[in-house]
C-alpha positions in Angstrom: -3.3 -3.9 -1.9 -3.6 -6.0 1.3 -0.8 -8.2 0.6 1.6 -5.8 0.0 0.1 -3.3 2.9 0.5 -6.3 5.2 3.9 -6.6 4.8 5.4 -3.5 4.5 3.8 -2.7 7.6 5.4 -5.8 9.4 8.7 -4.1 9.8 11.8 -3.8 8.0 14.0 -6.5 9.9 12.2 -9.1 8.1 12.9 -7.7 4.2 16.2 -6.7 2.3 13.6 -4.7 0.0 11.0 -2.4 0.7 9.1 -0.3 -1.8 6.8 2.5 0.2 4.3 4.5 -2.2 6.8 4.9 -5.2 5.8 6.3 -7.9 7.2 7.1 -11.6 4.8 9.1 -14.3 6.2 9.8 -18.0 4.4 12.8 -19.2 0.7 11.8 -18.6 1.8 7.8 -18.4 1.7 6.0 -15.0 4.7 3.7 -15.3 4.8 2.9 -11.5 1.5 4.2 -9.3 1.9 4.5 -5.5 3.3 1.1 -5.1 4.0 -0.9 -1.9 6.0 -4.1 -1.2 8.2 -6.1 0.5 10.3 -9.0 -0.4 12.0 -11.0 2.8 15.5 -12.1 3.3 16.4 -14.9 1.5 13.4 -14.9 -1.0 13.0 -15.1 -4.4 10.6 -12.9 -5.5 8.9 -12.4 -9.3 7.1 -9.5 -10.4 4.7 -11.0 -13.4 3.1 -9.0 -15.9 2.7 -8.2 -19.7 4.6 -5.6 -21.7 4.4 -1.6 -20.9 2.9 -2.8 -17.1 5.6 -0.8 -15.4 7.8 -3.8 -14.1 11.0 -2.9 -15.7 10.7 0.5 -14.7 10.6 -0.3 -11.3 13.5 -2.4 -11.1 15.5 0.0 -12.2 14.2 2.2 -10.3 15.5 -0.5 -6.5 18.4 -0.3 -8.9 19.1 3.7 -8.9 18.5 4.0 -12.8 15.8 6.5 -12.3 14.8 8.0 -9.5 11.0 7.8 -8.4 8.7 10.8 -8.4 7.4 10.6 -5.0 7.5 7.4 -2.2 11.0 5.8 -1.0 13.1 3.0 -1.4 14.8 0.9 1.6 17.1 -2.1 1.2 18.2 -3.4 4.0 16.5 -0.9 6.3 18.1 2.0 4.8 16.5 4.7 2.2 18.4 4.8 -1.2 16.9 7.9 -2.3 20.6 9.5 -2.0 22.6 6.5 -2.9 24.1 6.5 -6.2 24.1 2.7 -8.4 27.1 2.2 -8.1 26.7 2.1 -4.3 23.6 0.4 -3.8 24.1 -3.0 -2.6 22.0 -4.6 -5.5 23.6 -6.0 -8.7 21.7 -6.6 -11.9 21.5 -9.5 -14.7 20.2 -8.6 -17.9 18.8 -10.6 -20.9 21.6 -10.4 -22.9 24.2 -10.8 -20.1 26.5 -8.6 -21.2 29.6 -10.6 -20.7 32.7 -9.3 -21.9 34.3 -11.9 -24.9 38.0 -10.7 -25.0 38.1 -11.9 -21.2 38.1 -15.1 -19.5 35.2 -17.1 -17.5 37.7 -16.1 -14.2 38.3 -12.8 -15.7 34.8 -11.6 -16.2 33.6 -12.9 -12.5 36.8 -10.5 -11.1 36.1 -7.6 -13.0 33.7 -6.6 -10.1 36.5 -6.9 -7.5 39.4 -5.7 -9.2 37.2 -2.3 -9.4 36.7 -2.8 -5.8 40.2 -2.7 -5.7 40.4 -6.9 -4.7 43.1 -8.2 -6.4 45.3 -11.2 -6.0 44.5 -14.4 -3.5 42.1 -13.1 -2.2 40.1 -12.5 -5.8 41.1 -15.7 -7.3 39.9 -17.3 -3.9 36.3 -15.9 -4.6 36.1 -16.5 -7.8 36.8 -20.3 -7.2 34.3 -19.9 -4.7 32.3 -18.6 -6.8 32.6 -21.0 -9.8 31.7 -23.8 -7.4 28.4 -22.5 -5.9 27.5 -22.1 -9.3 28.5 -25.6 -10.8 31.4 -23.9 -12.7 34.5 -25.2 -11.1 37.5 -24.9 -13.2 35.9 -23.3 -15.2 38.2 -20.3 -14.8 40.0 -20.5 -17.6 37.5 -21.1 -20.7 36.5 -18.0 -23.1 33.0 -17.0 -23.4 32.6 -18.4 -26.5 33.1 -21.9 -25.4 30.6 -21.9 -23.1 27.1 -23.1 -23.6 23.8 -20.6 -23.0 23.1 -22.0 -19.5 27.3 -21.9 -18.4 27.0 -18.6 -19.9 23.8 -17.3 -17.2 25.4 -18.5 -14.0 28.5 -16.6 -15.1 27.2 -13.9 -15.1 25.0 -14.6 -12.0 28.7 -15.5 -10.7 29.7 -12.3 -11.1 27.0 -10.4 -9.8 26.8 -12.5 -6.5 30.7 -12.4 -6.1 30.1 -8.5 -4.8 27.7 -10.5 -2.5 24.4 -7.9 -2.9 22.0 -7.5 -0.2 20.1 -8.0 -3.9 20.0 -9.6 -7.1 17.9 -8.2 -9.8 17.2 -10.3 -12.8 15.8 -8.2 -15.8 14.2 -11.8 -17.8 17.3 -13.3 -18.1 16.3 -16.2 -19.6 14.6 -14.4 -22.7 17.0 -14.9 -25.1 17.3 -18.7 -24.5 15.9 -21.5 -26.9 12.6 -23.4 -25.0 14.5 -26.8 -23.6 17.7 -24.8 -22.5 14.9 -22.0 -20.6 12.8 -24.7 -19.0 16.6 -26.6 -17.6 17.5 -23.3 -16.3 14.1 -22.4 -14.7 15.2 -25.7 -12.5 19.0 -24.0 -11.9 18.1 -20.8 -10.9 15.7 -22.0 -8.1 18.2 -24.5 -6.9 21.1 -21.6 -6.9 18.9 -18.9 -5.4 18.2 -21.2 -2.6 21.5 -22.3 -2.6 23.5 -19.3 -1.9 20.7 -17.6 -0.3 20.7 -14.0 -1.8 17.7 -12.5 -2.3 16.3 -12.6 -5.8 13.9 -9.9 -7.2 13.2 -11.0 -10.6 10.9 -9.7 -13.5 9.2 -11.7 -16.3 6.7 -12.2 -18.3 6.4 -15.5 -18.0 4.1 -17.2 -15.9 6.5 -20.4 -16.0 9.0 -19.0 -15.2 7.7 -17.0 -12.1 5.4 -20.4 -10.9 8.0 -22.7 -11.5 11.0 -20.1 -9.5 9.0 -18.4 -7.0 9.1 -18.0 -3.3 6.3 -14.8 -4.0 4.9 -13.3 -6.7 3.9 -10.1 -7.5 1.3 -9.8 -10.9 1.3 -6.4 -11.9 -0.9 -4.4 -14.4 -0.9 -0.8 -15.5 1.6 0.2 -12.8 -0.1 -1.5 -10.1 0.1 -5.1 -8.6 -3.2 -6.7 -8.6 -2.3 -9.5 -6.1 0.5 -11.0 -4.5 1.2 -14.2 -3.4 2.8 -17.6 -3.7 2.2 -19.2 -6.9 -0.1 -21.9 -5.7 -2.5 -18.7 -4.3 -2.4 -17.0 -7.8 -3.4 -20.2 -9.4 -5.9 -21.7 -7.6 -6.9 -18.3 -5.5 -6.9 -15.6 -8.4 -8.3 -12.4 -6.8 -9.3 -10.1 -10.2 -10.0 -10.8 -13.5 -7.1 -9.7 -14.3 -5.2 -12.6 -12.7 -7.3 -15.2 -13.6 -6.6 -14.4 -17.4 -3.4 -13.7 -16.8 -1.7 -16.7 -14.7 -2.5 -20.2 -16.7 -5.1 -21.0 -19.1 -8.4 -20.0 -18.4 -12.2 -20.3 -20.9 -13.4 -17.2 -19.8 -17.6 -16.3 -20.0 -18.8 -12.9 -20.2 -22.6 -12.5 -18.9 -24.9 -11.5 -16.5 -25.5 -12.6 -12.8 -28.7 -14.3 -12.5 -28.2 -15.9 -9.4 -26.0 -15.7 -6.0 -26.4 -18.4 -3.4 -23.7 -17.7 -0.6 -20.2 -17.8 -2.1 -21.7 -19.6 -5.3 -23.4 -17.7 -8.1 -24.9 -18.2 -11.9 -23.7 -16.7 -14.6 -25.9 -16.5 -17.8 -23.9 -15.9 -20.6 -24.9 -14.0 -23.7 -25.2 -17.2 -25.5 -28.0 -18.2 -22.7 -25.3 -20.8 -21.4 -25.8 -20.7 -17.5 -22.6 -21.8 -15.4 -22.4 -21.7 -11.6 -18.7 -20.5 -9.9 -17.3 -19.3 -6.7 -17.9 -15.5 -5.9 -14.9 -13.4 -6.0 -15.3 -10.0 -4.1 -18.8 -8.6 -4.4 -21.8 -9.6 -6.7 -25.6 -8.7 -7.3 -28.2 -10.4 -9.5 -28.2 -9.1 -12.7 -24.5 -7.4 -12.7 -22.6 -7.6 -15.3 -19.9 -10.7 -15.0 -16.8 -12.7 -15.9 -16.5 -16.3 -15.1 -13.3 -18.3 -15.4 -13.2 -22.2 -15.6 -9.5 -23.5 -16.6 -9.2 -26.5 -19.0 -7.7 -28.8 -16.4 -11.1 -28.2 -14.2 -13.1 -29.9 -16.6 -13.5 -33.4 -17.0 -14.5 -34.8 -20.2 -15.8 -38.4 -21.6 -17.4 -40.2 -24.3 -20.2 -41.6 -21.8 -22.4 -39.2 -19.2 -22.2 -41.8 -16.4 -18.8 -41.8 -16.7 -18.6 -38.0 -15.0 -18.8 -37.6 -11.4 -22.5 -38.4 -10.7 -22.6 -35.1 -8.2 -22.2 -32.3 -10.3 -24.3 -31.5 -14.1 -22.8 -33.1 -17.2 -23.1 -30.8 -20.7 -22.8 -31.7 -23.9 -20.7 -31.3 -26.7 -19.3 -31.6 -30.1 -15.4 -31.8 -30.9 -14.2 -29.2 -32.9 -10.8 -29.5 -33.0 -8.1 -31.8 -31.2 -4.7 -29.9 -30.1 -2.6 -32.5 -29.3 0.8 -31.0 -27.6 2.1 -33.6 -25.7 1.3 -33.5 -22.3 -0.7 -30.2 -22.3 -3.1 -31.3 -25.1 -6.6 -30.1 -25.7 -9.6 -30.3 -27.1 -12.1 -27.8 -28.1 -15.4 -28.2 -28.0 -18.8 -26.4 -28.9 -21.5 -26.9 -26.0 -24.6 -28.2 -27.7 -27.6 -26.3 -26.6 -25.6 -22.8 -26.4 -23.2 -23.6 -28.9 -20.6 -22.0 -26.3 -17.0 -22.8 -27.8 -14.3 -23.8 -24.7 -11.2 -26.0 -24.6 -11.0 -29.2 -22.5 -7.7 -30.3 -21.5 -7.3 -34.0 -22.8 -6.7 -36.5 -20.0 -2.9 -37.7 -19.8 -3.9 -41.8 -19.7 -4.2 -41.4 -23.2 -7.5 -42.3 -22.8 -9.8 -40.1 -25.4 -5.8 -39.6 -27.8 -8.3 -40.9 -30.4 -11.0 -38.1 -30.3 -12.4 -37.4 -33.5 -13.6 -33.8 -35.1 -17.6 -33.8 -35.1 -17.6 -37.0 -32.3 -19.9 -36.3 -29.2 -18.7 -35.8 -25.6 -19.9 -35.0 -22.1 -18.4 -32.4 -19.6 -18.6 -31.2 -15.9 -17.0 -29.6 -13.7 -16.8 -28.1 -10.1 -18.0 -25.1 -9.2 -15.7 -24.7 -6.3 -12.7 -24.7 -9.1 -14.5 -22.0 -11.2 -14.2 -18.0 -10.6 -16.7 -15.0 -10.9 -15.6 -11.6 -10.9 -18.0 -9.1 -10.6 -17.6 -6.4 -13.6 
């Protein structure tokens, strides 16, 4: 992975975490595979990926859950191989919180220091410190059970970050959370992180959530992270396949190369629809291919000569209309090929009344389409 080569070998006075060739097998399963990072001070950095790809394993393993089978773990310079949880400078947040009830807002934040043996003033300073940074203030004194699903997540960031950790690891905190009270905290936690300035390492498997939050972002499949970057290079710079499905919406075509100009190729699909894209990595005439065009590329209208007169228009029929909102779309069958791909729908308003079986014409730009040799 050059990203993740490139940093690790810059140094460890830049990063709080460093991962160096860890690795974590179950059995014959490859939960972590010889995997190296670095995430710098002040950061907040997501690892994306799908169910059984290893991520949670390996935040518990910066944590000191499990320990890895091979490779090393530094925060803050230092190895943790030795070092027990409970004296790794790294606190954890977990979907479900796990607030206690029977205590207060103040209590729950202290519970951390009072084991630390911080008591008195000096505790009930912090935690009004505390409360404030995260937009709690006098908030001490309310129960758990009067506090709304948001209040209730930066509590218990609040008592996490009262220990002040060289790290905070957030385990997809926001999981559990209804969609409008998820996409309000997506906002929070960005404007906290930065904020208080602790570095966040936080998995998910939620593109939003890891776009919308990110400093960096790691995407990681089968163990493995296929790229990282910030979220603006994942999205309009995928670098596998893999990404390109993975990170926004994507029509994805499946076919042969049948021609590479430069960075530009053609793509014949099975269908006998031909489609031109940027090359990603290496790619030969007559490989097998996937090409990648996302629904916001495209530009759609009622007219031809309404399109950009500088790249080809297709046609189409509508087959369906999926209005939803703001990210509406329209899918379409491609008339000669009869190719099925969605179209996002302008938000002017301007084609809201698209009917099923009407015709339309499509483009798009090469330049904002991706080919990945098989």
């Amino acid at each position: 992975m050059p990203a993740a080569s490139a940093d690790t070998a810059a140094g460890a006075g830049t990063f709080d975490l460093q991962v160096l060739t860890a690795r974590k097998r179950y059995g014959a399963f490859v939960a972590v595979d010889d995997l190296s990072f670095g995430v710098r001070s002040g950061s907040f950095f997501s690892i994306l990926g799908p169910s059984g790809c290893g991520k949670t394993t390996l935040l518990r393993m910066v944590a000191g859950f499990i320990a890895p089978d091979a490779g090393d773990i530094h925060i803050k310079g230092q190895s943790m191989l030795e070092v027990p949880p409970n004296r790794r400078p790294v606190n954890m947040v977990f979907q479900h919180l796990a607030l206690f009830p029977m205590m207060s807002v103040g209590e729950n934040i202290a519970y951390g220091l009072e084991r630390r043996g911080i008591r008195g003033s000096v505790a009930r300073r912090r935690v009004d410190e505390m409360l404030e940074r995260v937009g709690l203030p006098g908030y001490d004194g309310k129960r758990i059970d009067q506090l709304s699903g948001g209040q209730k997540q930066r509590v218990a960031i609040a008592r996490s970050l009262v220990l002040e950790p060289a790290l905070l690891l957030l385990d997809e905190p926001l999981g559990a959370l209804d969609l409008k009270l998820r996409e309000h905290m997506k906002v929070e936690l960005k404007q906290l992180q930065a904020a208080v300035g602790t570095t966040f390492v936080y998995i998910t498997h939620d593109q939003s959530e890891a776009l919308v939050m990110s400093d960096q972002v790691a995407v990681m499949q089968h163990g493995r992270f296929e790229q990282i970057g910030s979220p603006q290079d994942l999205y309009f710079q995928p670098q596998s396949a893999f990404v390109a499905s993975f990170v926004g919406h994507n029509n994805r075509f499946d076919g042969r190369l049948e021609t590479v100009q430069g960075d530009h190729v053609l793509l014949r699909t099975v269908s006998g629809l031909g489609l031109w894209a940027r090359r990603v990595g290496t790619a030969n005439p007559g490989q097998t291919a996937s090409l990648f065009i996302r629904p916001e590329a495209i530009d759609i209208a009622r007219e031809a000569a309404s399109l950009p007169a500088d790249v080809p228009a297709l046609t189409a029929r509508v087959q369906r209309v999926l209005f939803d909102g703001g990210n509406s779309t329209v899918q379409v069958i491609e008339s000669t090929s009869q190719t099925p791909l969605r179209i996002a729908l302008p938000l002017t308003g301007r084609l809201a009344d698209l009917q099923v079986g009407e015709t339309v014409h499509f483009a798009y730009r090469p330049e904002q389409a991706w080919c990945f040799g098989a």
